[in-house]
C-alpha positions as CSV (number, residue, x, y, z in Angstrom):
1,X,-19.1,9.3,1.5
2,X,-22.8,8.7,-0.1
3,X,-21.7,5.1,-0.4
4,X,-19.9,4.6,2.8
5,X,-23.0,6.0,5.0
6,X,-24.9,3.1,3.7
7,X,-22.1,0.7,5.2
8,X,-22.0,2.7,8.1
9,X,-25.5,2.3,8.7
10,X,-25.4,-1.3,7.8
11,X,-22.6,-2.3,10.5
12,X,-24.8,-0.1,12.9
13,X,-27.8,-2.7,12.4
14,X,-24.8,-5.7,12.8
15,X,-23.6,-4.3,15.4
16,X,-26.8,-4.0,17.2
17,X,-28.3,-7.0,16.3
18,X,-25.4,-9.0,17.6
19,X,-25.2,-7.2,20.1
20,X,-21.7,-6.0,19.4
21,X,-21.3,-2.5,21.4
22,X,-17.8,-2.4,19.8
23,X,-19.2,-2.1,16.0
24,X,-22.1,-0.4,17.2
25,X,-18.8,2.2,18.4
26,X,-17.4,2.0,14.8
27,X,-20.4,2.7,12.9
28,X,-21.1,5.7,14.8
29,X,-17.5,6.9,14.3
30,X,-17.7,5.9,10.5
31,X,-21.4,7.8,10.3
32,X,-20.6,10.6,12.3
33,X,-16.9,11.1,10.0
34,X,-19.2,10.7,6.5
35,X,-21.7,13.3,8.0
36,X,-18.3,15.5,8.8
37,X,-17.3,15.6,5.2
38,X,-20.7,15.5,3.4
39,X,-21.7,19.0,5.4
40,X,-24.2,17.4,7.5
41,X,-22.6,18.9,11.1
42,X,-25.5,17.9,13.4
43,X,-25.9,14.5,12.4
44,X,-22.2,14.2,12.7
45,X,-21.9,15.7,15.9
46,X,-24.7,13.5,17.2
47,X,-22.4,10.1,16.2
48,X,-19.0,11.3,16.9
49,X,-20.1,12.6,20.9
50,X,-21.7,9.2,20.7
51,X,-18.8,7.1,20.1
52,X,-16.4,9.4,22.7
53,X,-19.4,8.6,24.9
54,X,-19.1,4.9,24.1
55,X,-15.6,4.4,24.1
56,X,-13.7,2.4,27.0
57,X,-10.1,1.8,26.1
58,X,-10.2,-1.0,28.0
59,X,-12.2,-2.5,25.9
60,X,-12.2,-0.8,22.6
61,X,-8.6,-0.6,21.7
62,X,-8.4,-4.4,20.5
63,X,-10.4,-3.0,17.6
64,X,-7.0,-1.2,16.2
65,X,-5.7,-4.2,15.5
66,X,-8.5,-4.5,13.1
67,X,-9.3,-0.8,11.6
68,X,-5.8,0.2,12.2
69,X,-6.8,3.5,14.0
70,X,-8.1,4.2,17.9
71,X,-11.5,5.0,17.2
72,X,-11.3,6.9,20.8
73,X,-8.8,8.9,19.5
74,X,-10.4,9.1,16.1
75,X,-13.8,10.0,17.0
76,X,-12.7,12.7,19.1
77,X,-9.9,14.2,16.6
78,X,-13.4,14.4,14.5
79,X,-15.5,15.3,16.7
80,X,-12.9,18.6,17.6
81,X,-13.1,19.4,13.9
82,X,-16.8,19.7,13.6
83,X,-17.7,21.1,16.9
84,X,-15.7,23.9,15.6
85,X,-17.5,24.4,12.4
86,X,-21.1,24.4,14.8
87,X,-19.4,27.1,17.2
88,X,-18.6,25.2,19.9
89,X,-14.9,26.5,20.7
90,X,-14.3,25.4,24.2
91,X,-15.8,21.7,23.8
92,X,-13.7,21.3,20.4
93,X,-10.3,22.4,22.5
94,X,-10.9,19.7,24.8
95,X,-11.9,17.2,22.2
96,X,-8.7,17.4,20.5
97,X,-7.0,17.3,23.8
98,X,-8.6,14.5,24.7
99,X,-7.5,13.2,21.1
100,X,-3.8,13.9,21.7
101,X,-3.7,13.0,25.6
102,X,-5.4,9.6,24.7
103,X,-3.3,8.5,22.1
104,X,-0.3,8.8,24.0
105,X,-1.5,6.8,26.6
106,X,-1.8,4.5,24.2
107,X,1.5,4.3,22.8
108,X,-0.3,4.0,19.4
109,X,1.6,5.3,16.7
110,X,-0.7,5.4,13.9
111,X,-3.3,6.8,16.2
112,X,-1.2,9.5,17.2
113,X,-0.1,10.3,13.9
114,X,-3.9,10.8,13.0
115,X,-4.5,12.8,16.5
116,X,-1.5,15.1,15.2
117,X,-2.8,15.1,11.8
118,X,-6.2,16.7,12.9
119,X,-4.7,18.7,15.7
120,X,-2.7,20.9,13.3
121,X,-6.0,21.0,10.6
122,X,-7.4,22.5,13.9
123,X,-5.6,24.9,14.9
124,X,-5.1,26.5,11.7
125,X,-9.0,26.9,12.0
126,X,-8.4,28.5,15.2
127,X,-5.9,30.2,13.2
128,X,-3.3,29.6,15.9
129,X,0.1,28.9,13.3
130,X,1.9,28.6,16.1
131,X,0.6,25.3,17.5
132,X,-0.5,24.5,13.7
133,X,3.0,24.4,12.9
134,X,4.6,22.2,15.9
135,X,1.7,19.3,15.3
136,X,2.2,19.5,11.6
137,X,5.9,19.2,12.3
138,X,5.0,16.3,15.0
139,X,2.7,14.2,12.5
140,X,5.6,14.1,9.8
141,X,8.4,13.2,12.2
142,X,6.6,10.7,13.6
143,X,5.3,9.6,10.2
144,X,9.0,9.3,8.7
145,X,9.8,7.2,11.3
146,X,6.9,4.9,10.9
147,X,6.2,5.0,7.0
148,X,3.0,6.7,7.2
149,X,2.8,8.6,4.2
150,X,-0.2,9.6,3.8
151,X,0.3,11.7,7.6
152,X,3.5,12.4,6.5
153,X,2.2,14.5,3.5
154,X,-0.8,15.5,5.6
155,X,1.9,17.2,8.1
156,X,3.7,18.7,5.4
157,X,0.7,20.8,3.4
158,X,-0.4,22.2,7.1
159,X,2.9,22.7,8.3
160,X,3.5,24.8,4.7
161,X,0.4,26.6,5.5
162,X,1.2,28.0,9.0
163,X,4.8,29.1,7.7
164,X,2.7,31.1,5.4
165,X,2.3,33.5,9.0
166,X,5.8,33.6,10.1
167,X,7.6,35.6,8.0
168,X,8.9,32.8,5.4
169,X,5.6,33.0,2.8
170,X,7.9,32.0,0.1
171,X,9.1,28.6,1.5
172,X,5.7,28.3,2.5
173,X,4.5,28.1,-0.9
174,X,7.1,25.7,-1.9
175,X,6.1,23.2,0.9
176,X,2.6,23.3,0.6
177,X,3.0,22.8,-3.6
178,X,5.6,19.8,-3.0
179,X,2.9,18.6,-0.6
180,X,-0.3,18.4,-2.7
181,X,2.3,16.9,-5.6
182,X,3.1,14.5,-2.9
183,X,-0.4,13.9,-2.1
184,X,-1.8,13.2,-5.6
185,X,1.0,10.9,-5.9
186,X,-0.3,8.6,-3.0
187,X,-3.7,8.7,-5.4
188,X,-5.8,10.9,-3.3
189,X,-7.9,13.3,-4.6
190,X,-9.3,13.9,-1.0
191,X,-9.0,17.7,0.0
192,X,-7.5,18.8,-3.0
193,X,-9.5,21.5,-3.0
194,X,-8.9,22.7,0.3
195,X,-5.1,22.5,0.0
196,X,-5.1,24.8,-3.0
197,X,-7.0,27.3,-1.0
198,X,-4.0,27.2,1.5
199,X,-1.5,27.9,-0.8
200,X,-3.2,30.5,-2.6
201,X,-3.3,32.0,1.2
202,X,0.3,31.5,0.7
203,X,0.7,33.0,-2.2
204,X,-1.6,36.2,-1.4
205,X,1.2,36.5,1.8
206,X,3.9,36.4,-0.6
207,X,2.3,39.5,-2.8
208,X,1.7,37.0,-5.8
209,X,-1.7,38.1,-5.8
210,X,-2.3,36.8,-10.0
211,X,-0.7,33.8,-8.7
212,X,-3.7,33.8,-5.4
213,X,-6.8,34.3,-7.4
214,X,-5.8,31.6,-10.3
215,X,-5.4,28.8,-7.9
């Protein structure tokens, strides 16, 4: 992410000396998702409300045809995400919303594969399982049907993880381990961390405390 701020900050100076509002809107999407994962919530914040601020379908959705993704419905499945970890509850509920409203209007598949994606990352922040579960369940149906594997084993690890809290802790560790097995096989090391955490949350709710604290 070191790296790809410096690209980010050099398609910001494109952008803008082009004149190009539309990569202008990437590079704060691509800035404000580095600054997400590097820790750095503020300056994150300040580029992901910038590009939902930005953003005019209208407009911007030609760019999916190039980046593959909505960056209206990116920036704001971000955006919900962060404004969480700052404390701002209500604003992150309607980003991610707004995230999942926009890319069905859409019609955008991989979009709302990625809106999903986040959704249920979000809610098991909220620690709602409930919803957790029916996006997680969402992203991989939709994600079998469209070859998206990488949102297909996204779905699955979250969608493990809320099972965890509804009485089935046991086929909730099995998912989530298939899952990250899953994952490193797409050669991602991305979050690895984070989805051993959930399943040692699994484990804990399955009494396999030894098995908790190892992972």
């Amino acid at each position: 992410h070191h790296e790809a701020v410096a690209f980010g900050e050099k398609m910001m100076e494109l952008g803008r000396a082009e004149g190009d509002l539309s990569w202008e809107l990437e590079a704060h999407f691509s800035l404000g998702l580095s600054f997400f994962f590097m820790g750095r919530l503020r300056p994150a914040r300040e580029h992901l409300e910038r590009a939902v601020a930005i953003y005019d379908p209208e407009k911007h959705h030609a760019n999916a045809f190039q980046t593959i993704q909505d960056v209206g419905v990116t920036s704001r499945s971000v955006a919900a995400l962060c404004l969480w970890h700052l404390g701002e509850t209500e604003l992150a509920l309607e980003r991610s919303r707004q995230a999942l409203e926009l890319a069905d209007t859409l019609a955008h598949p991989f979009s709302k594969a990625y809106a999903l994606g986040c959704a249920a990352w979000f809610h098991l922040y909220l620690r709602d399982t409930k919803t957790a579960l029916a996006r997680a369940r969402e992203a991989v149906l939709l994600s079998v049907e469209q070859g998206f594997l990488w949102w297909q084993v996204w779905g699955t690890i979250l969608g493990g993880r809320a099972l965890a809290d509804t009485g089935t802790p046991a086929v909730s560790v099995a998912q989530i381990k298939g899952g990250i097995d899953g994952w490193r096989m797409t050669g991602s090391g991305f979050t690895i961390p984070y989805f051993l955490a959930l399943q040692a949350e699994a484990c804990r709710a399955d009494g396999r405390t030894d098995e908790a604290l190892a992972l």
